[in-house]
KOLNUNU-32195 format. One record per residue: y, z, x of N, C-alpha, C in turn; residue number from 1. Coordinates in steps of 0.02 Angstrom, whole numbers, plus 50000, padded with zeros to 5 digits. Atoms other than C-alpha are relative to their C-alpha. Example, Ala and Ser with C-alpha at 12.3 -4.5 7.8 and 13.67 -1.06 7.14 Angstrom:
   n_north    n_up   n_east   ca_north   ca_up   ca_east   c_north    c_up   c_east   num
     49941   50000    50045      49775   50390     50615     50060   50000    50045     1
     49941   49997    49958      49947   50357     50684     50055   50037    49961     2
//
This chain:
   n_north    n_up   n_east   ca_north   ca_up   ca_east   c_north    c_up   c_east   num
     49941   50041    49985      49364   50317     49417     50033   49980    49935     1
     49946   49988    50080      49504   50316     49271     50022   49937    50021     2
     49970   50083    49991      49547   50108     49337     49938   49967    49975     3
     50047   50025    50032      49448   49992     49252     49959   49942    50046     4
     50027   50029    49961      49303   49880     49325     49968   49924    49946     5
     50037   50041    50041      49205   49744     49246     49916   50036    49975     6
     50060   49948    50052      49044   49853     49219     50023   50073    49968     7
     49960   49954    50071      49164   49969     49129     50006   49960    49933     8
     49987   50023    50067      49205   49844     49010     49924   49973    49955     9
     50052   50009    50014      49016   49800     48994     49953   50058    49993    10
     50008   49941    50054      48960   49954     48951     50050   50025    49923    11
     49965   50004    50068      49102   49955     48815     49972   49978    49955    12
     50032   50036    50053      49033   49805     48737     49951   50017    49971    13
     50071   49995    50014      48862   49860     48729     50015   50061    49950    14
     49986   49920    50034      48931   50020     48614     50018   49958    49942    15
     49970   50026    50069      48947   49949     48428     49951   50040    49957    16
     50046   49970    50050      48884   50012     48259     50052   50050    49984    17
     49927   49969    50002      49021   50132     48181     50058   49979    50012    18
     49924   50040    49973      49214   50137     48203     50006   50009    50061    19
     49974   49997    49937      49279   50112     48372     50054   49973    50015    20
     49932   49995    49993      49448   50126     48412     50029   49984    50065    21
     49962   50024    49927      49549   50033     48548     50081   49982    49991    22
     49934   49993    49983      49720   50076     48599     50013   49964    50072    23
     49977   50020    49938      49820   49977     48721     50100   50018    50008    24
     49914   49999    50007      50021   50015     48759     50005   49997    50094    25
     49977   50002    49933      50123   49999     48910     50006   50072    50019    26
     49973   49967    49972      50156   50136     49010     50061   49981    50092    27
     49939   49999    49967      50305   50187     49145     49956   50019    50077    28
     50047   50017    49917      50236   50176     49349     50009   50084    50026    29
     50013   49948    49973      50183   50331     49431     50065   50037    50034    30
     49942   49990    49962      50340   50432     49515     50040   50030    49951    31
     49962   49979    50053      50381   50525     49347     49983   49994    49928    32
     50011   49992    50048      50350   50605     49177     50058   49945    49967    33
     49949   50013    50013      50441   50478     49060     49969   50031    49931    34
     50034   49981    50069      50434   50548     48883     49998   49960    49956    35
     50023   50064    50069      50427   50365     48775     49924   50023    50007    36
     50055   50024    50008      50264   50352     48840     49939   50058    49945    37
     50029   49953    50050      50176   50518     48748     50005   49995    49935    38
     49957   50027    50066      50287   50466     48618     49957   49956    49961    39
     50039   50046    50017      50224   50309     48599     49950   49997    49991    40
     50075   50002    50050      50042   50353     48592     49977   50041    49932    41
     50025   49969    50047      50044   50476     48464     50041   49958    49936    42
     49997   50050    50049      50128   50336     48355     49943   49960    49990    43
     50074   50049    50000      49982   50212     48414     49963   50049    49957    44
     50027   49958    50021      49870   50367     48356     49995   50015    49930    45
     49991   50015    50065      49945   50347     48198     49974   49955    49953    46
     50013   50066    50010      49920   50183     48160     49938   49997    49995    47
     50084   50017    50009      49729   50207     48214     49980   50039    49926    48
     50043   49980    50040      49702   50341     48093     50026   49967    49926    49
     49982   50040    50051      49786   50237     47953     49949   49961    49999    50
     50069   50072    50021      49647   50083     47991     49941   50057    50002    51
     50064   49960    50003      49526   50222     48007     49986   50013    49927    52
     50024   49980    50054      49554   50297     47845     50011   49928    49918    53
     49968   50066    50026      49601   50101     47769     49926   49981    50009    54
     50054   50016    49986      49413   50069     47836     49940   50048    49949    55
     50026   49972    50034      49343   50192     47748     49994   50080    49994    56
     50017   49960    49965      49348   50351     47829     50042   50046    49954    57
     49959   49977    50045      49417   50500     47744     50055   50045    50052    58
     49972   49956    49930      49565   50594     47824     50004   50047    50057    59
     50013   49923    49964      49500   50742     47894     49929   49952    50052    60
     50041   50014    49958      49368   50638     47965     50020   49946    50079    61
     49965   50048    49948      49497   50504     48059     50024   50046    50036    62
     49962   49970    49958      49584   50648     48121     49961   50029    50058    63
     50078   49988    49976      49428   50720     48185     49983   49950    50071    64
     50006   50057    49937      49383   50560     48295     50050   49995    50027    65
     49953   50013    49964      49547   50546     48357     50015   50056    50054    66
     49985   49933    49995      49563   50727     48390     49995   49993    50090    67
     50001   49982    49921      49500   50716     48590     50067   49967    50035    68
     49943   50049    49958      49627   50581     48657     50070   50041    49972    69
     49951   49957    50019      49759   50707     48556     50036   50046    50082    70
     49986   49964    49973      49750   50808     48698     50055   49967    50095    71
     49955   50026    49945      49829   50683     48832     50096   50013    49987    72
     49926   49978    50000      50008   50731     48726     50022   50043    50049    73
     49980   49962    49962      50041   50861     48836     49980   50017    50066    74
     49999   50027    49910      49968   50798     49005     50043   50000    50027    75
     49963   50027    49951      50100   50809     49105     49978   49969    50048    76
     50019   50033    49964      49995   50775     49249     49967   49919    50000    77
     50049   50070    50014      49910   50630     49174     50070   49941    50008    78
     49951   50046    50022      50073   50549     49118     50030   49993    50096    79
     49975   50049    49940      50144   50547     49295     49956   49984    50055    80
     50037   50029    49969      49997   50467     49367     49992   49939    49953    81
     50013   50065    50018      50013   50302     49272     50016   49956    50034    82
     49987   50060    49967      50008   50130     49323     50056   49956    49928    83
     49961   50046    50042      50095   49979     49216     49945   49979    49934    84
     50039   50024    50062      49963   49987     49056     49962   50077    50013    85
     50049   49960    50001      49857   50096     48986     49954   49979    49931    86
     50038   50017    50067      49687   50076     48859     49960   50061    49993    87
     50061   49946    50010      49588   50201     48777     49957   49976    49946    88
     50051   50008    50033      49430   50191     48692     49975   50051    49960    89
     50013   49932    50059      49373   50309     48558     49960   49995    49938    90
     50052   50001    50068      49215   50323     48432     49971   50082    50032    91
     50007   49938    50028      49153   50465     48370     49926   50059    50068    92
     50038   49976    49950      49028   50509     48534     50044   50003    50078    93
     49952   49998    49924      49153   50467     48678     50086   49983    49983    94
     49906   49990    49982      49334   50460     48737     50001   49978    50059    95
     49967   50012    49921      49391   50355     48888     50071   49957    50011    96
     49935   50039    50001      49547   50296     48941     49993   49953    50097    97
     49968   50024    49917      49595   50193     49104     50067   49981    50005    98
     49940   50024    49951      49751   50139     49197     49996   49943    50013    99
     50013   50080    49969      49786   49950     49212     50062   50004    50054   100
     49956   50023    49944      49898   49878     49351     50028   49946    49950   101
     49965   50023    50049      49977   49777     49199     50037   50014    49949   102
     49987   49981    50062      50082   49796     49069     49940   49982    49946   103
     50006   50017    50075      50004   49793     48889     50031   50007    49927   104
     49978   49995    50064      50034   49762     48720     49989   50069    49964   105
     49990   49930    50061      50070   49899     48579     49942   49970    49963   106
     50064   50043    50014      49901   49861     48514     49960   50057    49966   107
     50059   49963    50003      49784   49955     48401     49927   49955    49953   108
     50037   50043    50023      49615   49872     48350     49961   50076    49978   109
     50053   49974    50007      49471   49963     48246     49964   49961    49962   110
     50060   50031    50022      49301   49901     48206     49940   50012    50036   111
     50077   49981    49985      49130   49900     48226     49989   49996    50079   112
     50006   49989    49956      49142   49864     48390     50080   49989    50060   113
     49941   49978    49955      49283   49887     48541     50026   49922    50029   114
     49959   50055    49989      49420   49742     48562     50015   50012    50063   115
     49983   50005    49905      49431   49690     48745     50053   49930    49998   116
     49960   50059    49956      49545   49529     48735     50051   50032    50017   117
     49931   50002    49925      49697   49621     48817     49975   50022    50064   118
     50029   49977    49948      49588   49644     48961     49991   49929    50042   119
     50019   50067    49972      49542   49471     48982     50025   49958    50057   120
     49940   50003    49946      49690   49440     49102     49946   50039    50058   121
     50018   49962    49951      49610   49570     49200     49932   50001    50020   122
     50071   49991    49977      49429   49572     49207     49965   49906    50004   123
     50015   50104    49970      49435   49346     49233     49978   50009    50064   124
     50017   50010    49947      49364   49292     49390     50050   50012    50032   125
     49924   49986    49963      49556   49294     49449     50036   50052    49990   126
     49949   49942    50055      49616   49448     49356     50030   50048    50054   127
     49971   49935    49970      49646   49585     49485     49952   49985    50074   128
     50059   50000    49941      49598   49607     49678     50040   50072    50025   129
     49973   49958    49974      49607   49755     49790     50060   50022    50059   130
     49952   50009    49950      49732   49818     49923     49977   50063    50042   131
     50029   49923    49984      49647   49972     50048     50057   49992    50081   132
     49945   49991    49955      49800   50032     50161     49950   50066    50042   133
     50030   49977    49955      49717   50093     50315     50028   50059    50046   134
     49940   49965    49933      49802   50233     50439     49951   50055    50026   135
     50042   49954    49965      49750   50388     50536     50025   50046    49943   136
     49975   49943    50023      49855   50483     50421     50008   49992    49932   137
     50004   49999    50063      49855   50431     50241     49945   49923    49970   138
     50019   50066    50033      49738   50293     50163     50024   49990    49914   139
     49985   50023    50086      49767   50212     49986     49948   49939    49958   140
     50022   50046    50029      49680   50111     49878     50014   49968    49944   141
     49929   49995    50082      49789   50006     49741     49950   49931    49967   142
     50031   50055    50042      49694   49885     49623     50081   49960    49969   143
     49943   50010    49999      49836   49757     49601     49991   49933    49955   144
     49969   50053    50033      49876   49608     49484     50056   49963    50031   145
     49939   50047    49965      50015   49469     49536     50067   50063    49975   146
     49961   49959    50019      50124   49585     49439     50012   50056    49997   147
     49986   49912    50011      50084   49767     49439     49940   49998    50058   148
     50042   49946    49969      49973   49904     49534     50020   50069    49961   149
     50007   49953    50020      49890   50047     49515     49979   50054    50052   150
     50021   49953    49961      49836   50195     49636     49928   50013    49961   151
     50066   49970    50029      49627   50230     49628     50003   50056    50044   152
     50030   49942    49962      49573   50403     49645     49941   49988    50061   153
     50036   50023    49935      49506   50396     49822     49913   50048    49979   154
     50060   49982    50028      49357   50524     49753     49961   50026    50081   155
     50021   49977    49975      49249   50543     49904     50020   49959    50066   156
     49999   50060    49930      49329   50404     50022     50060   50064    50045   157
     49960   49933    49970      49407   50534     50168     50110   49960    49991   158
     49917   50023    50026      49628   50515     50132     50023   49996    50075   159
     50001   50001    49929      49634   50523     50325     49962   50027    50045   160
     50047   49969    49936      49564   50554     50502     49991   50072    50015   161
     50013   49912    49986      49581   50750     50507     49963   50009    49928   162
     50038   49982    50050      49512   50759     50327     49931   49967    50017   163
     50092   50018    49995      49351   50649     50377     49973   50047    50076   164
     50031   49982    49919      49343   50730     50562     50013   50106    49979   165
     49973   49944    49982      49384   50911     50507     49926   50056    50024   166
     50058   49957    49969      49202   50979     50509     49947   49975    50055   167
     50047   50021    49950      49149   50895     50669     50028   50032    50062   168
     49972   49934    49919      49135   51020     50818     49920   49954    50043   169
     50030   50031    49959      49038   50890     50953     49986   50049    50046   170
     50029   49953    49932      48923   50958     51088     50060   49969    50070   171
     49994   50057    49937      49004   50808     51209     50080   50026    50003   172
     49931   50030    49979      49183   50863     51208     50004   50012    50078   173
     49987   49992    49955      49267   50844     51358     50011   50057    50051   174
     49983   49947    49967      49292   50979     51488     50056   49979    50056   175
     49974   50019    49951      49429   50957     51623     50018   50061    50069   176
     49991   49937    49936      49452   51088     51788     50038   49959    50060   177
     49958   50027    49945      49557   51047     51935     49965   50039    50041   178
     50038   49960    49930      49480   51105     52109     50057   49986    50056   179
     49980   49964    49954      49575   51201     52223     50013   49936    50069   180
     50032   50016    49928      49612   51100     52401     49985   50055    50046   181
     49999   49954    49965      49554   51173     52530     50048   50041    50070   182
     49960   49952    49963      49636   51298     52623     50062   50024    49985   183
     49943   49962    50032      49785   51347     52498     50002   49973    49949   184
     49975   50028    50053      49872   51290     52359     49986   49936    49960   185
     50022   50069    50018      49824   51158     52246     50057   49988    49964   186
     49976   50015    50025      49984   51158     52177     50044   49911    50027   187
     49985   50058    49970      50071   50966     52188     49932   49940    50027   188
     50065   50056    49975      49890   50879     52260     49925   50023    49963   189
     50067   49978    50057      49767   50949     52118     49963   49927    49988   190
     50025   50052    49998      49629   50827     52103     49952   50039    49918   191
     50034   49995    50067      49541   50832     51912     49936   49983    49989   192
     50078   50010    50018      49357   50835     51889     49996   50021    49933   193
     50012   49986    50091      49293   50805     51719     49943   50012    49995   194
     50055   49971    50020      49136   50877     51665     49976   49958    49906   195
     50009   50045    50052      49031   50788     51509     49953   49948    49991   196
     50033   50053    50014      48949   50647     51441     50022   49932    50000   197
     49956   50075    50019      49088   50526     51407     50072   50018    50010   198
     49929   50001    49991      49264   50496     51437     50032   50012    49961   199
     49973   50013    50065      49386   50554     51316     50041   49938    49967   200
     50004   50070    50053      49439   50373     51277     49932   49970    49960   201
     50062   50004    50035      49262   50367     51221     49999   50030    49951   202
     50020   49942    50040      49253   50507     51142     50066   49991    49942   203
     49968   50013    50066      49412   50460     51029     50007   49930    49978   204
     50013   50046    50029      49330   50290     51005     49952   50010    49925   205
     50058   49988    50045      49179   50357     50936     50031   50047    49936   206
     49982   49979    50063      49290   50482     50831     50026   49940    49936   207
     49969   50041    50049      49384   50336     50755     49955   49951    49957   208
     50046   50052    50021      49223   50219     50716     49959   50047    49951   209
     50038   49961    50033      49155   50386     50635     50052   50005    49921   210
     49948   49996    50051      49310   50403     50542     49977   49947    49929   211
     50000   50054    50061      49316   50198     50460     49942   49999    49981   212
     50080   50014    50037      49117   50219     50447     50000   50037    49922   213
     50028   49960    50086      49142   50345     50295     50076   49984    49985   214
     49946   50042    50031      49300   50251     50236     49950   49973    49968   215
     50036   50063    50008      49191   50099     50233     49958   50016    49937   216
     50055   49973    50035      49031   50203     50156     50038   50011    49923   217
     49971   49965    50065      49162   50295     50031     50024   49942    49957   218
     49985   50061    50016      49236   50118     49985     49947   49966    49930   219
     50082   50015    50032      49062   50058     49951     49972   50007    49946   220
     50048   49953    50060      49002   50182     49829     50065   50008    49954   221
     49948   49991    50058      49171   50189     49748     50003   49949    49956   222
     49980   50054    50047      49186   50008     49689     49929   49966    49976   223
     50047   50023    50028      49013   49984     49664     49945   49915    50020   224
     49989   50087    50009      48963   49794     49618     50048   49966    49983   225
     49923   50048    50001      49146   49733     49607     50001   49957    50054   226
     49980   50094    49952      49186   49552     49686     50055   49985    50005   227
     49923   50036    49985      49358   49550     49681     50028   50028    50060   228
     49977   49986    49930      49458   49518     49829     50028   50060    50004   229
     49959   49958    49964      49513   49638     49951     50027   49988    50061   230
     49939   50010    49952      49662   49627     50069     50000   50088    50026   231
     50003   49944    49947      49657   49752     50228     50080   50000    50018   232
     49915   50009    49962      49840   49813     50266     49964   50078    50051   233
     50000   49944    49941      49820   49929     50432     50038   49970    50066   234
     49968   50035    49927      49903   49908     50616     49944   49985    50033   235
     50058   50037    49990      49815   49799     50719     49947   49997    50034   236
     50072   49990    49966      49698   49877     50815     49950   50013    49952   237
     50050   49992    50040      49618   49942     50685     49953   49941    49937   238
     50041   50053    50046      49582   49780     50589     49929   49989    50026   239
     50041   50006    49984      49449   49740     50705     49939   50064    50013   240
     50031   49962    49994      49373   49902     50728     49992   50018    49919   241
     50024   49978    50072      49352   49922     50526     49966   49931    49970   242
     50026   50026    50040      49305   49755     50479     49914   49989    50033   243
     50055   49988    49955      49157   49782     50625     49947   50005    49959   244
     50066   49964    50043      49079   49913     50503     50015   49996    49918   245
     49985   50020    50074      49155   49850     50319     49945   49983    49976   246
     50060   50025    50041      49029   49867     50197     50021   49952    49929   247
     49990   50025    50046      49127   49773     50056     50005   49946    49997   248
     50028   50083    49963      49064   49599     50034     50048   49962    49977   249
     49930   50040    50025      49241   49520     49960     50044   50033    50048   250
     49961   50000    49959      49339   49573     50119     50032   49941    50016   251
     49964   50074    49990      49475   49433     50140     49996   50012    50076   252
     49980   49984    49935      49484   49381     50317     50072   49995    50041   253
     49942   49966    49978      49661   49374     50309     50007   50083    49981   254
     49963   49911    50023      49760   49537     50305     50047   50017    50018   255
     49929   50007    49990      49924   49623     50317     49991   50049    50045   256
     49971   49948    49965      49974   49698     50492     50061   50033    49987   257
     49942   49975    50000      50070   49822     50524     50006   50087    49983   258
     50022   49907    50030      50076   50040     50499     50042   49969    49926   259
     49968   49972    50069      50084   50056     50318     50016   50068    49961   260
     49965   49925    50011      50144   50223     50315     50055   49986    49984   261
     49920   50017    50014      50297   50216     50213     50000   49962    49957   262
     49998   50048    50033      50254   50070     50142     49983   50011    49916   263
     50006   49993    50052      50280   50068     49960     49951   49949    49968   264
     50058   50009    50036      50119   50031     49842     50035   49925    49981   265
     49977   50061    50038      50243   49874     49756     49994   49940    50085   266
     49948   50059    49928      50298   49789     49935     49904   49991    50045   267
     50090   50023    49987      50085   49813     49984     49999   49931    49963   268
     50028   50065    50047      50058   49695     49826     50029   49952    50011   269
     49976   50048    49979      50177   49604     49868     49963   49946    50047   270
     50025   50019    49944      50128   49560     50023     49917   49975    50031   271
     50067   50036    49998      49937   49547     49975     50011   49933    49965   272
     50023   50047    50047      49966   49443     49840     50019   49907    50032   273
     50005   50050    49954      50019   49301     49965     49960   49972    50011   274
     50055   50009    49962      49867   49323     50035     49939   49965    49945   275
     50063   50003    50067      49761   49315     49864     50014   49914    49983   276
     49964   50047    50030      49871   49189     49778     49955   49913    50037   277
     50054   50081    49993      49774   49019     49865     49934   50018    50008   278
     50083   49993    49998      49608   49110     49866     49978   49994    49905   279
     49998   50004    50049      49634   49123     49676     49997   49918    49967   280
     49976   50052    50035      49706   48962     49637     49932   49935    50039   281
     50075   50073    50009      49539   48855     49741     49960   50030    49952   282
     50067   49969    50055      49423   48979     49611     50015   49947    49948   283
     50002   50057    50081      49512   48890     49457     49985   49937    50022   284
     50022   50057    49965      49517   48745     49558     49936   49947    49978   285
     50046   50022    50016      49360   48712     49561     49964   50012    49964   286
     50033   49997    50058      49301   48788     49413     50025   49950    49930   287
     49968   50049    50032      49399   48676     49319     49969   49930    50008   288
     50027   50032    49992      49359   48529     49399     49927   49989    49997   289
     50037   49980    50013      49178   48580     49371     49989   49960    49930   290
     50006   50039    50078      49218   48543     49174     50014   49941    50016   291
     50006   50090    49993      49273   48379     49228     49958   49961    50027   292
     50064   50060    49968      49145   48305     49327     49947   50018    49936   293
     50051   49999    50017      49027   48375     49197     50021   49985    49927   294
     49954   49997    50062      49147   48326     49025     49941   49919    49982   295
     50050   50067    50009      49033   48181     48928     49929   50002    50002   296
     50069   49987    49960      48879   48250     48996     49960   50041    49950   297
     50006   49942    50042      48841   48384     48857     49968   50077    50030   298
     49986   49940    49973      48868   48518     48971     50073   50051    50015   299
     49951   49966    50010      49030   48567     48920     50018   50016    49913   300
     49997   49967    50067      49086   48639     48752     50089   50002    50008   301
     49937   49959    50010      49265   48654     48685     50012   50017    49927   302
     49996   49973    50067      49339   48735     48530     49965   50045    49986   303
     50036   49944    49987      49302   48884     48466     49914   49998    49953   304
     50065   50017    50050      49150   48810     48335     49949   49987    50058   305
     50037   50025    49954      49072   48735     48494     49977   50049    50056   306
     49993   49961    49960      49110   48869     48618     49956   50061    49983   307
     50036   49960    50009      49058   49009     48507     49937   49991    49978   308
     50080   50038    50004      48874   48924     48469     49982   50024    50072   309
     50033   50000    49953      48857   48911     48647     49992   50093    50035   310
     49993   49935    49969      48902   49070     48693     49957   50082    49984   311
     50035   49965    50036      48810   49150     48559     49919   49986    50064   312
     50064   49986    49982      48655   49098     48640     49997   50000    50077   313
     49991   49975    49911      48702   49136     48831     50021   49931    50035   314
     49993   50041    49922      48762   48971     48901     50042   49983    50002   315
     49922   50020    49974      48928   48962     48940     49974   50044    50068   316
     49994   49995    49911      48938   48978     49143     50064   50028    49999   317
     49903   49982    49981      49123   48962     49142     50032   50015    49922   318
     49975   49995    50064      49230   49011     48995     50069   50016    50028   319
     49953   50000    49992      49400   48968     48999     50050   49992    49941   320
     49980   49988    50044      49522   49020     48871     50084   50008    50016   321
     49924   49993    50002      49707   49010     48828     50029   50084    50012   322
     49968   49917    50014      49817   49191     48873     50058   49986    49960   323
     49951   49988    50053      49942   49260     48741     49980   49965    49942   324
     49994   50050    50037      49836   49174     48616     49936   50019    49934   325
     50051   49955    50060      49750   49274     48446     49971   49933    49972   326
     50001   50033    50038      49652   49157     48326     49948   50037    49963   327
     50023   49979    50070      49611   49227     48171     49939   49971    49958   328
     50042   50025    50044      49462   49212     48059     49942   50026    49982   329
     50066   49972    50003      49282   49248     48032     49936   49952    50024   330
     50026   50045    49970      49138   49190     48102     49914   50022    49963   331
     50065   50016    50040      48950   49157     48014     49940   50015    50053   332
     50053   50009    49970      48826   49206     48123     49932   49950    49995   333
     50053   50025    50024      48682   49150     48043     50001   49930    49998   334
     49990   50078    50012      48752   48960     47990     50038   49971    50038   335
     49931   50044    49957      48879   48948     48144     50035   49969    49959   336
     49950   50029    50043      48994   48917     48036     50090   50045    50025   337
     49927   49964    49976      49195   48971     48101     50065   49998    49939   338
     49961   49998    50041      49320   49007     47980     50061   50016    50037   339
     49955   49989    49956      49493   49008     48050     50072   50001    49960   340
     49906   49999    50030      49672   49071     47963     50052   49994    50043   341
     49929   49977    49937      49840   49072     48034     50011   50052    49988   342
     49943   49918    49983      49882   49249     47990     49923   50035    49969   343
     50054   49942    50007      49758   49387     48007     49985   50017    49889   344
     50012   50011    50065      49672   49408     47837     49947   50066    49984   345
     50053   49950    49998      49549   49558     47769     49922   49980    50027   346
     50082   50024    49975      49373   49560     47849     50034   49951    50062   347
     50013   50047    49926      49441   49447     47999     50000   50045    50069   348
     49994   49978    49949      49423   49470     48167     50021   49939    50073   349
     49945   50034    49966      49516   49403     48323     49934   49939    50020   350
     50067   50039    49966      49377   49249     48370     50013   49988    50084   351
     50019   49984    49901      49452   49254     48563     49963   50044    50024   352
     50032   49921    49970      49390   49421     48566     49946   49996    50002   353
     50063   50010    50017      49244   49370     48480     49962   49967    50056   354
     50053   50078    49945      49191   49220     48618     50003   50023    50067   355
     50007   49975    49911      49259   49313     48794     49944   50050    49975   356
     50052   49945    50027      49136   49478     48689     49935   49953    50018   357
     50084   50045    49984      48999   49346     48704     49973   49967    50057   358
     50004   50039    49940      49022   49267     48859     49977   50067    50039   359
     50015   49964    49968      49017   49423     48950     49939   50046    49985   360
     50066   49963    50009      48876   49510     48877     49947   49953    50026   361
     50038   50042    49944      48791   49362     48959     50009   49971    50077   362
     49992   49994    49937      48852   49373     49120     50047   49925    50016   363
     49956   50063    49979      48977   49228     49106     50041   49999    50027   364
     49941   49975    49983      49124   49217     49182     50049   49983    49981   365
     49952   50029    50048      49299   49200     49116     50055   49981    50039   366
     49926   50028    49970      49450   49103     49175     50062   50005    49947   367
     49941   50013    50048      49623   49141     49075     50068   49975    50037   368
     49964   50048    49993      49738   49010     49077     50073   49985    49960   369
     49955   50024    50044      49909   48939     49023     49964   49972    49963   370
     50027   50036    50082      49879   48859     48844     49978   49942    50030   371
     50009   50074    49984      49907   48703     48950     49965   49986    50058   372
     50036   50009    49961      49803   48729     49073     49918   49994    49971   373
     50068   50005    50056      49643   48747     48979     49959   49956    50008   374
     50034   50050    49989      49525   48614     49001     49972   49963    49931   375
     50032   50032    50055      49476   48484     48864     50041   50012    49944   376
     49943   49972    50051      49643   48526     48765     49976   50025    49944   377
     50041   49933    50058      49579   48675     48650     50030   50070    50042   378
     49987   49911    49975      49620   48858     48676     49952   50027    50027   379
     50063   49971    49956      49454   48881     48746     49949   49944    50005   380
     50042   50064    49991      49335   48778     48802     49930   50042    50068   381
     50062   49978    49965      49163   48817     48932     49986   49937    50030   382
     50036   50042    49967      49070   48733     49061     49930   50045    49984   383
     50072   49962    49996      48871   48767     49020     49967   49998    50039   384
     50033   49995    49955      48736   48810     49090     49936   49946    50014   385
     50046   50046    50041      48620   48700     48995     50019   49941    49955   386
//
């Protein structure tokens, strides 16, 4: 799956030691080659192998590491399958890119290990939920943000009812014969005997429950351990006959009726994000309030001297941090000690990056916030665990 998850980005982290190279730029929405965007990465591309060979690296060897992701210039197909962002990842053993449902920044980071804060938006407790458009005749699956979507490769989930039903030849189908009356013509007073096991309204119940069962199954195994919501758009018989056998345990129990055949991927999000939008806003809710009942108590942390201590040693719970918001500096492992410039400086590194990098390698979770939303007025701040 080329859309990004949260144990995508946690296998990222866990990859350090060497250079590792992270590209982020916007791209143009599926429905068309545009040519900035090719454009634009083999400038980004530039730029990396400049900090590559600015790091230490000699030219033939930056070009070298860069060399695989080279080959997306002349994707056509790739390029008109984008969403509203794209990131790639790149050290000298792998190459991956994904598709966000966001714009991003013109962004290139290299260092020892792989810069995730323009993700942070996206992989928060609130960052992204799903949208699975249901029909007999086309399904979809769009990972969606308040602002953008993206189309996931469906992979093994069937794209409709004749593609999941095509190799099923049943013993039970129906038979139907008309019998003769007696003594002439049965034309006009034909009486219909059916032959069988089951009625064919049965029989295209059981096809249809066979159908959403390997939806459901394919669903399942596609998204893994992902928790973010999902919003059901199908017409409305079928709501109840899919959420019957729904194996995905963040099924909202609203959802959008209605055939979405036709329906364009933007006017879906739309129309989920209604749905999301107050399931989102009790999460901060009460994760917020959380730091306040527990503020005084020394189970909260703010600032990034305080934050990154705690985080260093696994106990931030909640971690909630300002968006649109770099802070520069270096940071002391050994003496917790935080050093903090206003303008990027040699040897620094971004310390947001640094503290969501830490939170999540311990299974924390992250809330990103207006500046002024924030809790404990700081750009970041935590509720602990301890």
């Amino acid at each position: 799956m080329d859309t990004i998850c949260l144990d995508d980005v946690k296998n990222l982290i866990s990859r350090n030691g060497g250079a590792h190279v992270s590209i982020f730029m916007p791209t143009h929405h599926a429905g068309g080659e545009n040519p900035q965007d090719p454009i634009r990465l083999r400038n980004l591309m530039r730029v990396a192998e400049e900090k590559l060979v600015a790091r230490g690296l000699r030219p033939a060897e930056a070009r070298a590491l860069l060399a695989p992701a080279e080959s997306l210039y002349t994707d056509n197909l790739f390029w008109r399958q984008q969403g509203d962002g794209l990131a790639l990842f790149i050290e000298s053993s792998m190459f991956m890119y994904y598709r966000l449902p966001k714009v991003m920044p013109e962004l290139v980071g290299v260092s020892d290990r792989y810069y995730i804060k323009p993700l942070i938006s996206l992989i928060s407790e609130c960052g992204w939920f799903y949208v699975l458009s249901l029909s007999r005749h086309e399904n979809r699956l769009l990972q969606c943000t308040s602002v953008g979507s993206v189309r996931i490769s469906l992979g093994d989930v069937p794209r409709s009812m004749p593609e999941a039903l095509r190799y099923d030849t049943p013993d039970n189908r129906m038979q139907y014969h008309v019998a003769p009356q007696v003594g002439g013509s049965n034309f006009g007073a034909s009486t219909a005997i059916q032959s069988g096991e089951e009625s064919r309204p049965n029989y295209d119940k059981r096809n249809l429950i066979q159908y959403l069962n390997q939806v459901s199954k394919g669903i399942s195994k596609l998204l893994k351990d992902e928790k973010a919501p999902m919003v059901l758009s199908a017409v409305d018989y079928l709501h109840p006959f899919y959420r019957s056998i729904n194996e995905y345990p963040n099924l909202l129990e609203k959802g959008i009726y209605g055939n979405p055949d036709g329906v364009s991927d933007d006017v879906l999000r739309e129309q989920a994000w209604k749905i999301v939008k107050p399931y989102f806003e009790k999460i901060i809710k009460d994760a917020v309030g959380e730091y306040n009942r527990l503020a005084g108590t020394g189970r909260t942390a703010k600032g990034l001297e305080e934050v990154i201590e705690a985080a260093k040693n696994g106990r931030v719970r909640f971690l909630f941090i300002a968006e649109n918001v770099q802070q520069w500096g270096r940071y002391d492992l050994e003496n917790n000690q935080v050093e903090i410039h206003q303008e990027s400086q040699p040897g620094d590194e971004d310390l947001m990056d640094l503290v969501a990098y830490l939170t999540i390698k311990q299974n924390g979770a992250i809330y990103e916030l207006k500046p002024e939303e924030v809790p404990g007025d700081a750009p970041v701040s935590a509720v602990l665990r301890y």
